[in-house]
C-alpha positions in Angstrom: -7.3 -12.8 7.4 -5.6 -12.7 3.8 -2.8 -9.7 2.7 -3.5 -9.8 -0.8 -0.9 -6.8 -2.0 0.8 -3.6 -1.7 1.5 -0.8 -3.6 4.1 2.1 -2.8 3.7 5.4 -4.8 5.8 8.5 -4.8 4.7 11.6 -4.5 3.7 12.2 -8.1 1.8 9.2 -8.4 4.5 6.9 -9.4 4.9 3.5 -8.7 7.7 2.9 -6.3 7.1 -1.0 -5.8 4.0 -3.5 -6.3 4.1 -7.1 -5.0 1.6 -9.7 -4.5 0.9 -12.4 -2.1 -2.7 -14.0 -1.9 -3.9 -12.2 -5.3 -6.4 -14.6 -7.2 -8.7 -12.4 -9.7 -6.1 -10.6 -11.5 -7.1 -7.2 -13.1 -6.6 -8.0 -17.2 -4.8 -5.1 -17.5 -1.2 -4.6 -17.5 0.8 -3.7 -14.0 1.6 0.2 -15.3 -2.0 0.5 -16.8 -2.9 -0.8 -13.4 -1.0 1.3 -11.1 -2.6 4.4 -12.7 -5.9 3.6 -12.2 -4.9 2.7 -8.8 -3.2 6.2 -8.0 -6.4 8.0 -10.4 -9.1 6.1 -7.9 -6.7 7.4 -4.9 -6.6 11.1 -5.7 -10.2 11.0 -6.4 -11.1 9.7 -3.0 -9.0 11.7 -1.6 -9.9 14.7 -2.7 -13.6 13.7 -2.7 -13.3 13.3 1.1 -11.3 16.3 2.0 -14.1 18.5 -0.3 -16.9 16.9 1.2 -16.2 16.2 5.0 -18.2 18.0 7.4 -15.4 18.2 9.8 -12.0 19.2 9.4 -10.1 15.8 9.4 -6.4 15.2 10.0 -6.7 11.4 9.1 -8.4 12.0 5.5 -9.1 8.9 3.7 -8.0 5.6 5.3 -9.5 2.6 3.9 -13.0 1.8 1.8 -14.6 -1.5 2.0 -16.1 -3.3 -1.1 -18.4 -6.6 -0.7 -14.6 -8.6 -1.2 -11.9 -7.0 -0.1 -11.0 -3.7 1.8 -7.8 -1.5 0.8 -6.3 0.7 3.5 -4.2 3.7 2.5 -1.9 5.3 4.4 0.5 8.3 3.6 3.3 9.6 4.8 4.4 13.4 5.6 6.8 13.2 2.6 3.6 12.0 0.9 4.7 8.2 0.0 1.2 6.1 -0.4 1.4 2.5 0.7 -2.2 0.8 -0.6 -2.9 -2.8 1.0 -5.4 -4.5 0.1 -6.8 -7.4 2.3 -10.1 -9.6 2.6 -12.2 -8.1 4.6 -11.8 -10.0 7.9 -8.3 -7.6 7.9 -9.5 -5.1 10.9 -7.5 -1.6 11.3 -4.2 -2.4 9.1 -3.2 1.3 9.9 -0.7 -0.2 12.6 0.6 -2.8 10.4 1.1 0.3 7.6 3.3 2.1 10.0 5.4 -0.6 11.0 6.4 -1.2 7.2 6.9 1.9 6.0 9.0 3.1 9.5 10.7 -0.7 10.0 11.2 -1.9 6.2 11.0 1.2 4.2 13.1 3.9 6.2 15.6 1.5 7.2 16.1 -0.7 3.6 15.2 2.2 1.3 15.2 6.0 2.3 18.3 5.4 4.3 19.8 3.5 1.3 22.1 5.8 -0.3 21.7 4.0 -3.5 18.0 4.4 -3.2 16.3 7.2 -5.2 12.5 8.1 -4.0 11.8 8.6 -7.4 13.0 5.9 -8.7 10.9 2.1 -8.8 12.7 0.7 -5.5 15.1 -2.0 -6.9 16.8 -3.4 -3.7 16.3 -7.2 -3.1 16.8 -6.4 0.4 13.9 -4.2 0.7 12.1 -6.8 -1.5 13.3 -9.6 1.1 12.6 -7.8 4.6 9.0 -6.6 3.5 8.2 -10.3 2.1 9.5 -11.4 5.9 7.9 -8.4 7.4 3.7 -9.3 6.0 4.3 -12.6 6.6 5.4 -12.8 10.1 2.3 -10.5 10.4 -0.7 -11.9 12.2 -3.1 -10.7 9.3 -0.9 -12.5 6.5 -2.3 -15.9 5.7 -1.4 -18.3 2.7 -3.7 -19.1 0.1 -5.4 -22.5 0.9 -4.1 -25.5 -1.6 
């Protein structure tokens, strides 16, 4: 399994903090133009599965699948997105979702009191523990040389 990267959005749809691991293909487009077709796509599928669900659903939209990678989404109660995207050998990242945002994000960020959710997250710290955190994961694997 391959953790590819991450993205952390605000509740308005901005981008709070991007990083990259096992990324080849990049996108061609540059990281802001990227991150708002990222967050577009996301409140799209969103809303396109709350509109057209036959059940009431608490969960919403969790991940899709695409013939070479899956992303998982997850969001918070304060509405914070984190967006992973791994190959798709990455079963159920839900779990690892909610470990970084309650271990790495709560501790080295929201209860930072130079930290504004706002703002694009600029502690190292954060930057360091979450680097740790994915790749002490299980589902983190380097790209082959």
């Amino acid at each position: 399994m391959t953790i590819h990267n991450i993205y952390i959005f605000d509740h308005k749809g901005g981008l709070l903090y991007y990083h990259e691991w096992n990324r080849i293909k990049q996108s061609g487009m540059t990281s802001e133009e990227e991150a708002k077709l990222m967050y577009g796509m996301l409140f799209s599928i969103k809303s396109f599965v709350n509109k057209i669900s036959p059940i009431d659903t608490k969960e919403g939209f969790l991940y899709y699948k695409t013939s070479k990678y899956t992303l998982h989404f997850m969001e918070t109660p304060s509405r914070i997105k984190f967006v992973l995207n791994t190959d798709n050998n990455a079963q159920d990242m839900r779990e690892l979702l909610q470990q970084i945002y309650s271990q790495v994000f709560v501790e080295y960020v929201v209860k930072n009191p130079l930290s504004k959710l706002s703002e694009p997250i600029q502690s190292e710290l954060f930057k360091t523990k979450l680097d740790a955190f994915v790749k002490q994961s299980p589902s983190f694997l380097a790209k082959p040389l």
